[in-house]
C-alpha positions as CSV (number, residue, x, y, z in Angstrom):
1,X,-87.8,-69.3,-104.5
2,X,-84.9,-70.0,-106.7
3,X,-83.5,-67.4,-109.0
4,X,-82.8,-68.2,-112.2
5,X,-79.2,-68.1,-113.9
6,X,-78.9,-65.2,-115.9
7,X,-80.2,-62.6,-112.7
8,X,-77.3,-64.3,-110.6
9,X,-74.8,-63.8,-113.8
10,X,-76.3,-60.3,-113.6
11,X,-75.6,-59.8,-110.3
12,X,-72.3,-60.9,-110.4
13,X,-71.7,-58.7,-112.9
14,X,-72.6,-55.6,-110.7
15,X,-70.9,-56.6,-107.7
16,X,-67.6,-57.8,-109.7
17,X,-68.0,-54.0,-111.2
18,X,-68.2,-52.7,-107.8
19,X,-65.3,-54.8,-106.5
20,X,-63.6,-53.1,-109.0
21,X,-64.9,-49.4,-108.3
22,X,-63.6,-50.2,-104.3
23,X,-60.1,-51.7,-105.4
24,X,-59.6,-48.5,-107.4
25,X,-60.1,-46.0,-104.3
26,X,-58.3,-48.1,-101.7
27,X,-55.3,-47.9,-104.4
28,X,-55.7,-44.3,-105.3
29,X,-55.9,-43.8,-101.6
30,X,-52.7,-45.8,-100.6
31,X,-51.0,-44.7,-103.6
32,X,-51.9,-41.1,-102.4
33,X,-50.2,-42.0,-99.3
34,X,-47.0,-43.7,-100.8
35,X,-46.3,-40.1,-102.5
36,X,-46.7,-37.8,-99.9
37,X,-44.1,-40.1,-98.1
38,X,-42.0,-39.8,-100.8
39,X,-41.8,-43.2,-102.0
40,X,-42.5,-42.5,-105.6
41,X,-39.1,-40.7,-106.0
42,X,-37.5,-43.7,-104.8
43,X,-35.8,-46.7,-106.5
44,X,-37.7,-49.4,-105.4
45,X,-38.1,-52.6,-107.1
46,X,-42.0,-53.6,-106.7
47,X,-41.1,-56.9,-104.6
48,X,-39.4,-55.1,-102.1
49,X,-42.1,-52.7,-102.0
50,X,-44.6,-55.7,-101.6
51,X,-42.7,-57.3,-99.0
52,X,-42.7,-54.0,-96.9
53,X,-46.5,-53.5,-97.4
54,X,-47.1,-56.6,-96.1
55,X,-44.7,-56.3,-92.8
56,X,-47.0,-53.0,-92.0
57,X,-50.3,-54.6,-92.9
58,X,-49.1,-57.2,-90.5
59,X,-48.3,-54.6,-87.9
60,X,-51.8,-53.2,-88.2
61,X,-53.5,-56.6,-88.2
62,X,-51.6,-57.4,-84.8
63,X,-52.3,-54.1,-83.5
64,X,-49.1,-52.4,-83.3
65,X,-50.2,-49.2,-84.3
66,X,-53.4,-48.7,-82.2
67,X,-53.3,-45.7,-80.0
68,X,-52.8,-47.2,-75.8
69,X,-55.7,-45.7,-74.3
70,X,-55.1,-42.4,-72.2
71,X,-56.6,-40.5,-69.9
72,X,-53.9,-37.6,-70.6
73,X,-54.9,-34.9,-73.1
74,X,-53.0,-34.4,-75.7
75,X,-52.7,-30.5,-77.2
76,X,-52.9,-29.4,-80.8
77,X,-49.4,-27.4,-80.0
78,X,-47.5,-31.0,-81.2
79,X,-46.3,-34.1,-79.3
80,X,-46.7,-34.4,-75.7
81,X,-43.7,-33.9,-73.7
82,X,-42.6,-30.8,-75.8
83,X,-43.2,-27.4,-74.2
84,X,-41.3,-25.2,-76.4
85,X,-38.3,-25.2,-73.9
86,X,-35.4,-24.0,-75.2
């Protein structure tokens, strides 16, 4: 059974609305991110900034940031290796 025109317009319509609803948290989310990082009190032209989020996001896609498996546990003191040695 086809549907006709106007229901597919109308569901475009929703989903272009949510599509817009999800673009807006993933950038309050990121942008979140940038400022705890300090990047918003930096002089940063936008490209620059571009080109860097798109040398991480190419880093994530190739996996460079996933945890290596361990069978070590890890405590909730701070990094492993540290013991508080002085």
């Amino acid at each position: 059974m086809k549907k006709p025109s106007s229901k597919i317009r109308e569901e475009i319509t929703r989903l272009q609305e949510q599509l817009k609803q999800a673009e807006s948290r993933d950038a309050e989310r990121i942008g979140r991110i940038a400022l705890k990082t300090g990047l918003g009190d930096m002089e940063i032209e936008e490209s620059q900034l571009q080109t860097a989020f798109e040398e991480l996001a190419a880093r994530f896609r190739k996996g460079a940031f996933q945890n290596p498996k361990s069978t070590a546990p890890v405590s909730a003191g701070g990094p492993s290796g540290q013991r508080g040695e002085g």
